[in-house]
PAMILO-102432 format. One record per residue: z, x, y of N, C-alpha, C, O in turn; residue in one letter; residue number from 1. Coordinates in Angstrom, 2 decimals. Example, Ala and Ser with C-alpha at 12.3 -4.5 7.8 and 13.67 -1.06 7.14 Angstrom:
! PAMILO-102432
<r><n_w>7.80</n_w><n_u>13.19</n_u><n_v>-5.69</n_v><ca_w>7.80</ca_w><ca_u>12.30</ca_u><ca_v>-4.50</ca_v><c_w>7.80</c_w><c_u>13.20</c_u><c_v>-3.30</c_v><o_w>8.46</o_w><o_u>14.24</o_u><o_v>-3.32</o_v><code>A</code><pos>1</pos></r>
<r><n_w>7.08</n_w><n_u>12.85</n_u><n_v>-2.25</n_v><ca_w>7.14</ca_w><ca_u>13.67</ca_u><ca_v>-1.06</ca_v><c_w>7.87</c_w><c_u>12.90</c_u><c_v>0.03</c_v><o_w>8.04</o_w><o_u>13.41</o_u><o_v>1.14</o_v><code>S</code><pos>2</pos></r>
This chain:
! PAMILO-102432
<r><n_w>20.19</n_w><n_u>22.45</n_u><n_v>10.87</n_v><ca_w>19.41</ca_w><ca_u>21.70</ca_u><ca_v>9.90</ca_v><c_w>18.99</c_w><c_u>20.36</c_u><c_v>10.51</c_v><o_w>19.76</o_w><o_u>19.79</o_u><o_v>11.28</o_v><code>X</code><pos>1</pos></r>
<r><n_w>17.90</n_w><n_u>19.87</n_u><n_v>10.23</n_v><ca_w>17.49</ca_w><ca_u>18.74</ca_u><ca_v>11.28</ca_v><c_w>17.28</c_w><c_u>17.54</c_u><c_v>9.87</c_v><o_w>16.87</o_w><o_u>17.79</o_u><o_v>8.73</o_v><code>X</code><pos>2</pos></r>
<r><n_w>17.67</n_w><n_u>16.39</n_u><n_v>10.38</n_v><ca_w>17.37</ca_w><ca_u>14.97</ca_u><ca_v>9.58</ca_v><c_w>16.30</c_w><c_u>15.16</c_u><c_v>9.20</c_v><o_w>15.47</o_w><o_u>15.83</o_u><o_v>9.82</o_v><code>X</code><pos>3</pos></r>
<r><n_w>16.05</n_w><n_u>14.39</n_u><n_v>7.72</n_v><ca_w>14.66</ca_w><ca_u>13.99</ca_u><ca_v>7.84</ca_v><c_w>14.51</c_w><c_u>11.95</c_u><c_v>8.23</c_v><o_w>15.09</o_w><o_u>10.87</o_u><o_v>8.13</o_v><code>X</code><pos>4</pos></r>
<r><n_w>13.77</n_w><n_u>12.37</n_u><n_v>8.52</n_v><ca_w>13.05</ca_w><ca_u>10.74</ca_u><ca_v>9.15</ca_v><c_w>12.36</c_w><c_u>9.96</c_u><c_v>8.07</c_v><o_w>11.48</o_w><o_u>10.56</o_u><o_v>7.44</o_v><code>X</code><pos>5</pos></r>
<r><n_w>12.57</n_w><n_u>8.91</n_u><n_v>7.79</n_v><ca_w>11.99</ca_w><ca_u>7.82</ca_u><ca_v>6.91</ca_v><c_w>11.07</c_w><c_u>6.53</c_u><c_v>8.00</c_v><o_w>11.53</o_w><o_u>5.74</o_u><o_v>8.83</o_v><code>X</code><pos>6</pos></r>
<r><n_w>9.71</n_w><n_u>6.75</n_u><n_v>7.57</n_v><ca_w>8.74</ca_w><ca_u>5.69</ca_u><ca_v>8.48</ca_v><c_w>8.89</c_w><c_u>4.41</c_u><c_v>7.39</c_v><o_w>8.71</o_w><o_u>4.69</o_u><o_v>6.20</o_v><code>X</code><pos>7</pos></r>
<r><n_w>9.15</n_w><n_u>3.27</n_u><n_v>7.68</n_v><ca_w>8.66</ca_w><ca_u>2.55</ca_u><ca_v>7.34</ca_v><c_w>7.72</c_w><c_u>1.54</c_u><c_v>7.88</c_v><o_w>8.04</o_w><o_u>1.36</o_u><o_v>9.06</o_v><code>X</code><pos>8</pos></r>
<r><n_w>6.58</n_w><n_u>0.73</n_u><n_v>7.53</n_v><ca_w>5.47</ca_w><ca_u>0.60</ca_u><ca_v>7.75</ca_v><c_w>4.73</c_w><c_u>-0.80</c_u><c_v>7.37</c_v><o_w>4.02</o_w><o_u>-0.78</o_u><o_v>6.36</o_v><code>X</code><pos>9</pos></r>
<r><n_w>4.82</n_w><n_u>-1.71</n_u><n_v>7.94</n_v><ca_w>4.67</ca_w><ca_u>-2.98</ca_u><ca_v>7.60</ca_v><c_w>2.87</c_w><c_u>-3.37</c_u><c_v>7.19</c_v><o_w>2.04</o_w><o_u>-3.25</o_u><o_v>8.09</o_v><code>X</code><pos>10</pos></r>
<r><n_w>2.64</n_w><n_u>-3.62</n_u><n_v>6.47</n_v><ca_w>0.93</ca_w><ca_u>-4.10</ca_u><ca_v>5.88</ca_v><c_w>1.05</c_w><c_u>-5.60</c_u><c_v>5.58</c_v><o_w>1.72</o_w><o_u>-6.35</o_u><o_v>4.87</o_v><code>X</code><pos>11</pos></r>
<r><n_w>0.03</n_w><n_u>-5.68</n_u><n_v>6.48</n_v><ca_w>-0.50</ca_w><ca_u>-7.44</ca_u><ca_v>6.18</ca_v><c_w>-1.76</c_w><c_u>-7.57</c_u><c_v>6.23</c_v><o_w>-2.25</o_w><o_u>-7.77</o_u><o_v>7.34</o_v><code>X</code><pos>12</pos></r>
<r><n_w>-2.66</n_w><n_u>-7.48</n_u><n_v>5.05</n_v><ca_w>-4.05</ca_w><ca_u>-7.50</ca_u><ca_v>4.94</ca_v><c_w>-5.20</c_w><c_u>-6.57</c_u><c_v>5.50</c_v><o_w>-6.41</o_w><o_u>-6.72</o_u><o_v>5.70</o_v><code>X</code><pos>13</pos></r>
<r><n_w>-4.38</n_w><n_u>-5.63</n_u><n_v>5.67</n_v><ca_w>-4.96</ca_w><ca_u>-4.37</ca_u><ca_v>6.73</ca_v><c_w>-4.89</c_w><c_u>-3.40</c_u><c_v>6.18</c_v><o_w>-4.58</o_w><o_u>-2.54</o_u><o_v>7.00</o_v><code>X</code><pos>14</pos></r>
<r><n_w>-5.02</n_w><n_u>-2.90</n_u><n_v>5.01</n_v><ca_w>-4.56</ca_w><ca_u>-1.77</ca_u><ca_v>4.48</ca_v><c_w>-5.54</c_w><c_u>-0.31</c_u><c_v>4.71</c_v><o_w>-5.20</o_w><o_u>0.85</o_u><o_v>4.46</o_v><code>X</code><pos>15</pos></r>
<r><n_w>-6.64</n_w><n_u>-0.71</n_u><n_v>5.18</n_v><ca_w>-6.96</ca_w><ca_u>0.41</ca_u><ca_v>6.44</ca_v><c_w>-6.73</c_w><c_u>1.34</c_u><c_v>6.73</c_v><o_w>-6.84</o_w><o_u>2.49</o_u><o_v>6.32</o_v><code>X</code><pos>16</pos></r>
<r><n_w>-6.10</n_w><n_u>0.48</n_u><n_v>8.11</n_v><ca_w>-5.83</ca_w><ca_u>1.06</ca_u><ca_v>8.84</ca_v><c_w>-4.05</c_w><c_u>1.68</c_u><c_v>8.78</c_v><o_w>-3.53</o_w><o_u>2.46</o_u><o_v>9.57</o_v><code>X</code><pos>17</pos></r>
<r><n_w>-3.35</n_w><n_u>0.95</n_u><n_v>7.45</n_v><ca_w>-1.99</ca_w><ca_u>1.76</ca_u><ca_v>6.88</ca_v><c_w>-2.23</c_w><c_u>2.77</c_u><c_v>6.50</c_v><o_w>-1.44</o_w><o_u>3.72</o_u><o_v>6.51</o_v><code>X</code><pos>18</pos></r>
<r><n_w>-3.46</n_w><n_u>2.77</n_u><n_v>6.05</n_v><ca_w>-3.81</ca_w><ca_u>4.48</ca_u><ca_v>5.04</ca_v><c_w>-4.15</c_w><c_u>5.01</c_u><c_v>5.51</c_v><o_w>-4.16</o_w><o_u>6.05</o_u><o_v>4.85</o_v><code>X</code><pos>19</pos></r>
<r><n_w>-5.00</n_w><n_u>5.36</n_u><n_v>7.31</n_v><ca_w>-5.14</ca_w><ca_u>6.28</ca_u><ca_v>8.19</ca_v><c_w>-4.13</c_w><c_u>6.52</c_u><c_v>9.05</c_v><o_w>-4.19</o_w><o_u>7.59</o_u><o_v>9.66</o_v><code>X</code><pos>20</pos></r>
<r><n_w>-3.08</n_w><n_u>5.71</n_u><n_v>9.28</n_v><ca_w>-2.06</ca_w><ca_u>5.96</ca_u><ca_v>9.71</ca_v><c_w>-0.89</c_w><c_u>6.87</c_u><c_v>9.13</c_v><o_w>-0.13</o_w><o_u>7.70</o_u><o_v>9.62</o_v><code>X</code><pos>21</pos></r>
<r><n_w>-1.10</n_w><n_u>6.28</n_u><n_v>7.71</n_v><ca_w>-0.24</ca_w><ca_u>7.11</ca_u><ca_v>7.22</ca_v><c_w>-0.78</c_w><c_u>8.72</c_u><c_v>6.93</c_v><o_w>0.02</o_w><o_u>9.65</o_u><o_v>7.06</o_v><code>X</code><pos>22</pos></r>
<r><n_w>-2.31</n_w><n_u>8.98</n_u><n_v>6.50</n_v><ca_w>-2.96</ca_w><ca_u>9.97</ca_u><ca_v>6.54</ca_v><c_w>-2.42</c_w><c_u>11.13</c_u><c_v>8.11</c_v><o_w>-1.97</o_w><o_u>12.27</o_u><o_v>8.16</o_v><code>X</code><pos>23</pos></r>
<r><n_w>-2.74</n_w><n_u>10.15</n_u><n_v>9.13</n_v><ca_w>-2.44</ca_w><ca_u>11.16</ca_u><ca_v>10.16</ca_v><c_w>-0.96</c_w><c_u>11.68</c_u><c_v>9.88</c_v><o_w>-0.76</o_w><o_u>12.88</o_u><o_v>9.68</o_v><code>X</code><pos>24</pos></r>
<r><n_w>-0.08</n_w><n_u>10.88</n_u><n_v>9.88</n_v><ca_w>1.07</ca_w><ca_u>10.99</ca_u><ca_v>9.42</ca_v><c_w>1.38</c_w><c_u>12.48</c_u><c_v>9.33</c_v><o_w>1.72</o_w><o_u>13.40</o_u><o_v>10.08</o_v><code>X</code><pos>25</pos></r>
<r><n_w>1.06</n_w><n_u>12.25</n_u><n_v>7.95</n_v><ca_w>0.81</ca_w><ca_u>13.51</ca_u><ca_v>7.02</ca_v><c_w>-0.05</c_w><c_u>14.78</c_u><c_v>7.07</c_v><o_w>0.18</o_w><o_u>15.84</o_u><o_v>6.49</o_v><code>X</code><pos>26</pos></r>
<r><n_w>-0.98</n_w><n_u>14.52</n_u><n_v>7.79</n_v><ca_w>-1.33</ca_w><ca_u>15.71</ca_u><ca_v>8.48</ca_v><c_w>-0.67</c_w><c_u>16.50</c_u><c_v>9.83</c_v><o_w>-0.97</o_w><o_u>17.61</o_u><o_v>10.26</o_v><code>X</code><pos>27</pos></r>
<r><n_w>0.21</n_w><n_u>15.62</n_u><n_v>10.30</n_v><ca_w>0.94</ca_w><ca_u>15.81</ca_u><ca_v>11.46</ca_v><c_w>2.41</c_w><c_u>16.11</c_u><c_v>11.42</c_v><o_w>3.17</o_w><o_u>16.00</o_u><o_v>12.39</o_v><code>X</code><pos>28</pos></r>
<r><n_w>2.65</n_w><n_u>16.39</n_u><n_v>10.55</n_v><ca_w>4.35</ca_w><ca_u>16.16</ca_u><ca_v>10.19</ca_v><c_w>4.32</c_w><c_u>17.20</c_u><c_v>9.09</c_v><o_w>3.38</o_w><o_u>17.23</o_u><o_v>8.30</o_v><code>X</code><pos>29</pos></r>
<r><n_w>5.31</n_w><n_u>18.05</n_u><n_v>9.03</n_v><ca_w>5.34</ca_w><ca_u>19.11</ca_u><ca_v>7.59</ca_v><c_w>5.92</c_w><c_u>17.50</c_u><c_v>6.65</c_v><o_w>6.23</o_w><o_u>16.46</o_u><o_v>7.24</o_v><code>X</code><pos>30</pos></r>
<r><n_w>5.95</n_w><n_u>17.68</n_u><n_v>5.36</n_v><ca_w>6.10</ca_w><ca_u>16.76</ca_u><ca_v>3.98</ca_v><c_w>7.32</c_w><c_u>16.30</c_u><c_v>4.00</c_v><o_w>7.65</o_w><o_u>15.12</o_u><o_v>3.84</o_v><code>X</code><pos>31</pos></r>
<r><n_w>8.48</n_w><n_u>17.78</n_u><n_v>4.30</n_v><ca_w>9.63</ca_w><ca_u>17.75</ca_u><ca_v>3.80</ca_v><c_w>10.77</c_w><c_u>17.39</c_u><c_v>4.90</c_v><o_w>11.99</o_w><o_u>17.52</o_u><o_v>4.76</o_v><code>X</code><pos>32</pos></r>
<r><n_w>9.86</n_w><n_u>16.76</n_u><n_v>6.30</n_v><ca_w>10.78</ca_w><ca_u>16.07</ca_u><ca_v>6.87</ca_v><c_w>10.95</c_w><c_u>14.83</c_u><c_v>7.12</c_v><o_w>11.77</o_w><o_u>14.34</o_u><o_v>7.89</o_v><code>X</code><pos>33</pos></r>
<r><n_w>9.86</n_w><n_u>14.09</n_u><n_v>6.19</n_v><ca_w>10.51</ca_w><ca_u>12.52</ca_u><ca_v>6.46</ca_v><c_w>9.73</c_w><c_u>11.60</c_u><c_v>4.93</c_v><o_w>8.84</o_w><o_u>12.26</o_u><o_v>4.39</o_v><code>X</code><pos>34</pos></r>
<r><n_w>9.87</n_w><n_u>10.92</n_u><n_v>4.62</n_v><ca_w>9.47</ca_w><ca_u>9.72</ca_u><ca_v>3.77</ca_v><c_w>9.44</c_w><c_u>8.97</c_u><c_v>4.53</c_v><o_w>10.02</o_w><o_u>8.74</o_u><o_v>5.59</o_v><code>X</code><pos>35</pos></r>
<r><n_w>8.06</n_w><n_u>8.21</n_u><n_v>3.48</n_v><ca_w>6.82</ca_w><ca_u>7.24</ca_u><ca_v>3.93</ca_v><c_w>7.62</c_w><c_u>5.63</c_u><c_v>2.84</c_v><o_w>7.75</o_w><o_u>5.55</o_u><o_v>1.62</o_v><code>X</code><pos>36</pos></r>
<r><n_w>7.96</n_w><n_u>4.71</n_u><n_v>3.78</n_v><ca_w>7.66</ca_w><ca_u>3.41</ca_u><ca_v>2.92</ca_v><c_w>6.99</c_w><c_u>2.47</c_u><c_v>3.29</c_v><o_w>7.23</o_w><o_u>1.99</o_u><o_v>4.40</o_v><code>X</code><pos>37</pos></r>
<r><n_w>5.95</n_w><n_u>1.92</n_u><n_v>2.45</n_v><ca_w>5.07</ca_w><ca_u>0.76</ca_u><ca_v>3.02</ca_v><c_w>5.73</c_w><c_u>-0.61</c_u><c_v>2.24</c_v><o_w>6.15</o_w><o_u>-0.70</o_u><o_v>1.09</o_v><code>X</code><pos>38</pos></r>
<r><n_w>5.62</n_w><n_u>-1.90</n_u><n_v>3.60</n_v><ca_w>5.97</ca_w><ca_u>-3.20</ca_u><ca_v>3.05</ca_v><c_w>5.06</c_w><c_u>-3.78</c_u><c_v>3.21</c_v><o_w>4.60</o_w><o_u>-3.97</o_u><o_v>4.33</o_v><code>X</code><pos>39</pos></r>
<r><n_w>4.36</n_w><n_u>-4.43</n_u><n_v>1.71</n_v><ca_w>3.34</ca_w><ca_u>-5.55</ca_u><ca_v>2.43</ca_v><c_w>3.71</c_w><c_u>-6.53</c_u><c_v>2.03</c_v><o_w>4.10</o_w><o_u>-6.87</o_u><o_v>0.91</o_v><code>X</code><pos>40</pos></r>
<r><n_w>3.52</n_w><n_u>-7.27</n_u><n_v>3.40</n_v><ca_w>3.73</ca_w><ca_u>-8.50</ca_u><ca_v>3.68</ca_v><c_w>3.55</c_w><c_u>-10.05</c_u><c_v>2.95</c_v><o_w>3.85</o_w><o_u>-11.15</o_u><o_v>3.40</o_v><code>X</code><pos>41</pos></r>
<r><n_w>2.96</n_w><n_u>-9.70</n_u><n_v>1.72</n_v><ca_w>2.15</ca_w><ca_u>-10.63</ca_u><ca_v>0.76</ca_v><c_w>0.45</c_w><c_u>-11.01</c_u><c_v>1.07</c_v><o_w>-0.11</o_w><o_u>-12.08</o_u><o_v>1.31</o_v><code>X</code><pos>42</pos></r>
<r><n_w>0.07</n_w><n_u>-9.95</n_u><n_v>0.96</n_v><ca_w>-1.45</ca_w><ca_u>-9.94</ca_u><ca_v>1.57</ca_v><c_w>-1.95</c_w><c_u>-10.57</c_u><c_v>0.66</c_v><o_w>-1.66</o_w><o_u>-10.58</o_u><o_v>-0.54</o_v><code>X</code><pos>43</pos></r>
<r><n_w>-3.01</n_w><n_u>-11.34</n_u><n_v>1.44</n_v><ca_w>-4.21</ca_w><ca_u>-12.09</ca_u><ca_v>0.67</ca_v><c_w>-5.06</c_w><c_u>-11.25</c_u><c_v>-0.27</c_v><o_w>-5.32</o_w><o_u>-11.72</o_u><o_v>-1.38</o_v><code>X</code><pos>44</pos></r>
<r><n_w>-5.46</n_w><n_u>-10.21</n_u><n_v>0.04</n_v><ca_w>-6.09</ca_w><ca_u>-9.57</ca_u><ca_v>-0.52</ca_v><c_w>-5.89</c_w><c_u>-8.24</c_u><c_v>-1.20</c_v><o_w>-4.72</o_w><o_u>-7.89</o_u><o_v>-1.29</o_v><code>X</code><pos>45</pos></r>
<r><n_w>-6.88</n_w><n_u>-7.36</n_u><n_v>-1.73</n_v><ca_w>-6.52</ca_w><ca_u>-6.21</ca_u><ca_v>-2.64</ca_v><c_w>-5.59</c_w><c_u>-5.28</c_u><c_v>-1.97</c_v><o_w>-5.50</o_w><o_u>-4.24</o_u><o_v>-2.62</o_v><code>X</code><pos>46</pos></r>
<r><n_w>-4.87</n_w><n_u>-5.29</n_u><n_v>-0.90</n_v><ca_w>-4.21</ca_w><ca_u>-4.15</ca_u><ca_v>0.05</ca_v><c_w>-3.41</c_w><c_u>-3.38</c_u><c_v>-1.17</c_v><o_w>-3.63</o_w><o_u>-2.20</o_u><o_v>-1.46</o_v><code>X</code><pos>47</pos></r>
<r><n_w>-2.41</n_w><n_u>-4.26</n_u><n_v>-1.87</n_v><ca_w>-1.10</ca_w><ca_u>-3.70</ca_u><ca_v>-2.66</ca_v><c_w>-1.93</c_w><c_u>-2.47</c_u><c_v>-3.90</c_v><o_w>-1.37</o_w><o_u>-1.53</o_u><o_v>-4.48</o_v><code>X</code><pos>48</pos></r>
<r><n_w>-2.96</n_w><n_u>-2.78</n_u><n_v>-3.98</n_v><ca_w>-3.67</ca_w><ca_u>-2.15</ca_u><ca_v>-4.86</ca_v><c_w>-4.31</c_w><c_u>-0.72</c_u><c_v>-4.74</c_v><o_w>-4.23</o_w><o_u>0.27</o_u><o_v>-5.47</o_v><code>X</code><pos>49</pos></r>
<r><n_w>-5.21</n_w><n_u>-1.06</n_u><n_v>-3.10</n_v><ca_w>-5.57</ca_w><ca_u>0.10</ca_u><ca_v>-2.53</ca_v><c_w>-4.71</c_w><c_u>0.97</c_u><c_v>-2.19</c_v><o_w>-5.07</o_w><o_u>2.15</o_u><o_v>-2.14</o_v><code>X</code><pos>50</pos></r>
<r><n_w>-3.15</n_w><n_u>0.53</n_u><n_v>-1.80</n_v><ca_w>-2.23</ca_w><ca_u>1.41</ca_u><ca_v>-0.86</ca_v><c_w>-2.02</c_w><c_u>2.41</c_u><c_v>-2.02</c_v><o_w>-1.92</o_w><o_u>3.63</o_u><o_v>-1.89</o_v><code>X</code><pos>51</pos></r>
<r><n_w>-1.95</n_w><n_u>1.57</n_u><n_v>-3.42</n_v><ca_w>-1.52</ca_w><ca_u>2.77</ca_u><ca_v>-4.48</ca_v><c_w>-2.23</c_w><c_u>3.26</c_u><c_v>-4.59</c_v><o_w>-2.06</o_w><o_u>4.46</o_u><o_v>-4.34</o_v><code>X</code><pos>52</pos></r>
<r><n_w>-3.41</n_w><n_u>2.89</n_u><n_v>-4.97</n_v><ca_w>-4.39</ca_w><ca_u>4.21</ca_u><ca_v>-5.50</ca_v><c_w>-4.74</c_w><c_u>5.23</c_u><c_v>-4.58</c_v><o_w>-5.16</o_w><o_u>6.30</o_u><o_v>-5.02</o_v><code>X</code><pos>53</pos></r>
<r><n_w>-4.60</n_w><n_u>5.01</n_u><n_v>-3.14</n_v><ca_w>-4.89</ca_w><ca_u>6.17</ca_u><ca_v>-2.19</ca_v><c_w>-3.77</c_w><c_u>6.95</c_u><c_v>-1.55</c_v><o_w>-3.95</o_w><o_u>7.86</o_u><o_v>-0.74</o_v><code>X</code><pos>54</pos></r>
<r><n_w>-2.19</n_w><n_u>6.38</n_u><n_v>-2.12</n_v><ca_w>-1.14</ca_w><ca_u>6.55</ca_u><ca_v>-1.52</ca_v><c_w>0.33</c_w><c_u>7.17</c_u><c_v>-2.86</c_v><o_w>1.48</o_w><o_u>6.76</o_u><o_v>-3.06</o_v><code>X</code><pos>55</pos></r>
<r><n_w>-0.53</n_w><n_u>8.31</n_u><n_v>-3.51</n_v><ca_w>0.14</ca_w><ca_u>8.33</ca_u><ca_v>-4.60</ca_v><c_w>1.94</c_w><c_u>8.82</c_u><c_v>-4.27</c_v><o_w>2.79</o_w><o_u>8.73</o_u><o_v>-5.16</o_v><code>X</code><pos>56</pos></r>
<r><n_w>2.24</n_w><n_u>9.30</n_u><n_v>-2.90</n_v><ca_w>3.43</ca_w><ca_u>9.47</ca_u><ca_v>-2.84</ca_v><c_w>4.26</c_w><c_u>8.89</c_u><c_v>-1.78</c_v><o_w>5.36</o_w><o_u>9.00</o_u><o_v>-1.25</o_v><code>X</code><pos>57</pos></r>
<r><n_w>3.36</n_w><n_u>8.33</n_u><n_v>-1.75</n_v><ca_w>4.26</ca_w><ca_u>7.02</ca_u><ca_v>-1.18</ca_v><c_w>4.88</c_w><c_u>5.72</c_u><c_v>-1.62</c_v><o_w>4.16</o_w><o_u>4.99</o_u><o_v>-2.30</o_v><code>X</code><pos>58</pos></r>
<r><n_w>6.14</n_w><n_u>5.28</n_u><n_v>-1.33</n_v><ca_w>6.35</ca_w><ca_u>4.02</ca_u><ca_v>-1.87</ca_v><c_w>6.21</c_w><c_u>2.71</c_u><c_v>-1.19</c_v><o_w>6.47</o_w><o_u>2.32</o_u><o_v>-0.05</o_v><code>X</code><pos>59</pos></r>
<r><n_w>5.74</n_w><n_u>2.17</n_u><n_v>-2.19</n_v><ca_w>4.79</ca_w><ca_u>0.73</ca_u><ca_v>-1.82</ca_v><c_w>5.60</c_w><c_u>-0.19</c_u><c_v>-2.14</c_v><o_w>5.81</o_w><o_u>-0.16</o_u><o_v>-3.36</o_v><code>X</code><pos>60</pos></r>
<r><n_w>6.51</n_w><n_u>-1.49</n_u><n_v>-1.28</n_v><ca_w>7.06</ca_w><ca_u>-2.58</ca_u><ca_v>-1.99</ca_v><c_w>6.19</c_w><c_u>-3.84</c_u><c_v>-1.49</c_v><o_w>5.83</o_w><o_u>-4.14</o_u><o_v>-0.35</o_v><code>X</code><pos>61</pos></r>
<r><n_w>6.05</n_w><n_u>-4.26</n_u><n_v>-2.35</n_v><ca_w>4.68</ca_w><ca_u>-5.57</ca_u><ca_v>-2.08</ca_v><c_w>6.30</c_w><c_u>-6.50</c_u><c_v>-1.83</c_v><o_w>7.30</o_w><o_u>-6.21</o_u><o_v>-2.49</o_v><code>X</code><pos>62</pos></r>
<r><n_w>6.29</n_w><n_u>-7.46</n_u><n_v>-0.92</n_v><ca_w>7.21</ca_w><ca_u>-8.50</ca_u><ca_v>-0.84</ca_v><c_w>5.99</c_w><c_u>-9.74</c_u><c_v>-1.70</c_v><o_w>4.80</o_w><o_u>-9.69</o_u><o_v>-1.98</o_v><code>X</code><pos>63</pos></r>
<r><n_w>7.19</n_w><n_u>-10.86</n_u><n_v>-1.90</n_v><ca_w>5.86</ca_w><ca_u>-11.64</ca_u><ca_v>-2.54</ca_v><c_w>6.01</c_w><c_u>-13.41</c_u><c_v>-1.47</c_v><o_w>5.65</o_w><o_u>-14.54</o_u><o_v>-1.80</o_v><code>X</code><pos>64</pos></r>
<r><n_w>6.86</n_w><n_u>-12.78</n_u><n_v>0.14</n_v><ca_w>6.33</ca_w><ca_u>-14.19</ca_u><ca_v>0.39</ca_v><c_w>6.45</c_w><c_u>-12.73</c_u><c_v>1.66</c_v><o_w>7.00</o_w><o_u>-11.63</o_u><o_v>1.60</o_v><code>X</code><pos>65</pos></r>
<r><n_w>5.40</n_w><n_u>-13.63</n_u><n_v>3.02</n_v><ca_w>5.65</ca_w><ca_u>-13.32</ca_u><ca_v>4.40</ca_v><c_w>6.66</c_w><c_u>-13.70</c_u><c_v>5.01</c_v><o_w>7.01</o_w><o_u>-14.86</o_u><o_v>5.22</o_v><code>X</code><pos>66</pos></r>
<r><n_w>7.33</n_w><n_u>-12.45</n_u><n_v>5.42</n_v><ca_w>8.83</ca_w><ca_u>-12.27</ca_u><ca_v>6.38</ca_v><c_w>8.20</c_w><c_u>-12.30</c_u><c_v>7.47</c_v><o_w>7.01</o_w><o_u>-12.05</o_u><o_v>7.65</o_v><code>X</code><pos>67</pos></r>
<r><n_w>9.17</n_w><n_u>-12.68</n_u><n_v>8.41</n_v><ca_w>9.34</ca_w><ca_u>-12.47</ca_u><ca_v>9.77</ca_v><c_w>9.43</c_w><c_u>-11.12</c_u><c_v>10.13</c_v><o_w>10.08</o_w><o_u>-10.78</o_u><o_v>9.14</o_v><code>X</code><pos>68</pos></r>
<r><n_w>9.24</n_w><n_u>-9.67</n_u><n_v>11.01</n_v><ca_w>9.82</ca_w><ca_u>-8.91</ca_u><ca_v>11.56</ca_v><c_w>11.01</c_w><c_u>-8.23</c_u><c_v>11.29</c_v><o_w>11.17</o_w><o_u>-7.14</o_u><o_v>10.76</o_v><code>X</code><pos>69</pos></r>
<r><n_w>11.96</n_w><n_u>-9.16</n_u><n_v>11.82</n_v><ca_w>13.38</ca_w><ca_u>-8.69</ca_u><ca_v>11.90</ca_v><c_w>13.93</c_w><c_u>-8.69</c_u><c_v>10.85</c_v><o_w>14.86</o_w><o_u>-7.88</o_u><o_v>10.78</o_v><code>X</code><pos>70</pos></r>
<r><n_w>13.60</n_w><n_u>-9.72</n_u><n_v>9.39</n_v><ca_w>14.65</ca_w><ca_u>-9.85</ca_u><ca_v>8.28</ca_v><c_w>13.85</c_w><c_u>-8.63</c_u><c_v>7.46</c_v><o_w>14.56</o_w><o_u>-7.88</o_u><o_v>6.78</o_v><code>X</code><pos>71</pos></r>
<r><n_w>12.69</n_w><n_u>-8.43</n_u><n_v>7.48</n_v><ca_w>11.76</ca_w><ca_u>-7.49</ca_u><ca_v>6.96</ca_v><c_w>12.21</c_w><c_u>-5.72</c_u><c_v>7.42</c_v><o_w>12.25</o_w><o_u>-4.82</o_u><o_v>6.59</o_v><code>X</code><pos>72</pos></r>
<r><n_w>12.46</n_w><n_u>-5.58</n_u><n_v>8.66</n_v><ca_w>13.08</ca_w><ca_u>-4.14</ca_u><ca_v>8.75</ca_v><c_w>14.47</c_w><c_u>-4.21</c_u><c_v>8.20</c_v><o_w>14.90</o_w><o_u>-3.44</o_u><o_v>7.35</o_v><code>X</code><pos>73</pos></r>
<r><n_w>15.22</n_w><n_u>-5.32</n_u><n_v>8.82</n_v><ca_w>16.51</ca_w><ca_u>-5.18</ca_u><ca_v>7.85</ca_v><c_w>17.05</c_w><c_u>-4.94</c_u><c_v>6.50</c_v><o_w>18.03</o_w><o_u>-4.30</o_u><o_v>6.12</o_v><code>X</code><pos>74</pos></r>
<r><n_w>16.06</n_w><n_u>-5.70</n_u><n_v>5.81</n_v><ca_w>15.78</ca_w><ca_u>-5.85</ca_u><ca_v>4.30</ca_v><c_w>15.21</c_w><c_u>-4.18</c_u><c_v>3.64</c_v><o_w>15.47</o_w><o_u>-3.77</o_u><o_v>2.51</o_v><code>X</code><pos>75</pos></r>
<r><n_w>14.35</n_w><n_u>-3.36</n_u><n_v>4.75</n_v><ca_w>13.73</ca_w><ca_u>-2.46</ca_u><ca_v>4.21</ca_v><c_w>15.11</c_w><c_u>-0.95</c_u><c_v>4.32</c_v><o_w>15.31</o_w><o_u>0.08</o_u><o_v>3.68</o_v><code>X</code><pos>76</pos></r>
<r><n_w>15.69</n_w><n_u>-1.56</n_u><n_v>5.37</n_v><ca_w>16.64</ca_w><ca_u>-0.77</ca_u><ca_v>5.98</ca_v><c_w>18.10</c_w><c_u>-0.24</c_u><c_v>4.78</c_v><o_w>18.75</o_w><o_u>0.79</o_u><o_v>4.66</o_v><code>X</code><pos>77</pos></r>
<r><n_w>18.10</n_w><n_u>-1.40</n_u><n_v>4.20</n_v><ca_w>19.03</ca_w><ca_u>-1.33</ca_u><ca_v>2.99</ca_v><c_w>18.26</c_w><c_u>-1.13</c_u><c_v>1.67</c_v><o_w>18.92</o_w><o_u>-1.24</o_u><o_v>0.64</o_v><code>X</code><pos>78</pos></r>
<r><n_w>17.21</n_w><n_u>-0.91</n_u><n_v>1.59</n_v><ca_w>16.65</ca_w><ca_u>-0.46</ca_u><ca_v>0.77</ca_v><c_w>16.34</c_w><c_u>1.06</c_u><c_v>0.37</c_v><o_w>16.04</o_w><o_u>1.47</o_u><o_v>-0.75</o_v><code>X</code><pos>79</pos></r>
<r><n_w>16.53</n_w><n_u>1.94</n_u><n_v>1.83</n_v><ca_w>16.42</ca_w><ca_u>3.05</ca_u><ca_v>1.92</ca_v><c_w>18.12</c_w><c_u>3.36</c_u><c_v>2.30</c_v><o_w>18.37</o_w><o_u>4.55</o_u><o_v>2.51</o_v><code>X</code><pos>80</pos></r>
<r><n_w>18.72</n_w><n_u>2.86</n_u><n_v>2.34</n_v><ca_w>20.23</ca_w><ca_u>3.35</ca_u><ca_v>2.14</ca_v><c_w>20.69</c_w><c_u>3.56</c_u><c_v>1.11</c_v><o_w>21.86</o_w><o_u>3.94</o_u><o_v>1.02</o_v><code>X</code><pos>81</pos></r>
């Protein structure tokens, strides 16, 4: 039986190019071996909005200030534990 894999996926005003990424993703990967989480970063703009409406199974946590990197995977890391 093999793990499944959890991507998580950092967005900062780019939500784009998160949603073709994650698109390939998903065309590239069977469903049932990994979960998708997106963090955005506190974007200026509509990102948190678009990620949902084009990203219905995925989970989206909008942070509401900009992290650094490292406290941001950590933080996401215990979130999926």
């Amino acid at each position: 039986m093999l793990n499944k894999v959890c991507f998580i996926i950092l967005n900062y005003n780019n939500y784009t190019d998160t949603i073709n990424c994650i698109h390939s993703l998903q065309s590239t990967i069977r469903r049932d071996m990994y979960d998708i989480i997106v963090v955005d970063n506190n974007s200026s703009n509509d990102s948190v909005s678009q990620l949902r409406k084009c990203l219905n199974d995925v989970e989206i946590i909008p942070n509401k200030v900009n992290r650094v990197l490292r406290p941001e995977i950590e933080y996401n890391f215990r979130q999926v534990s």
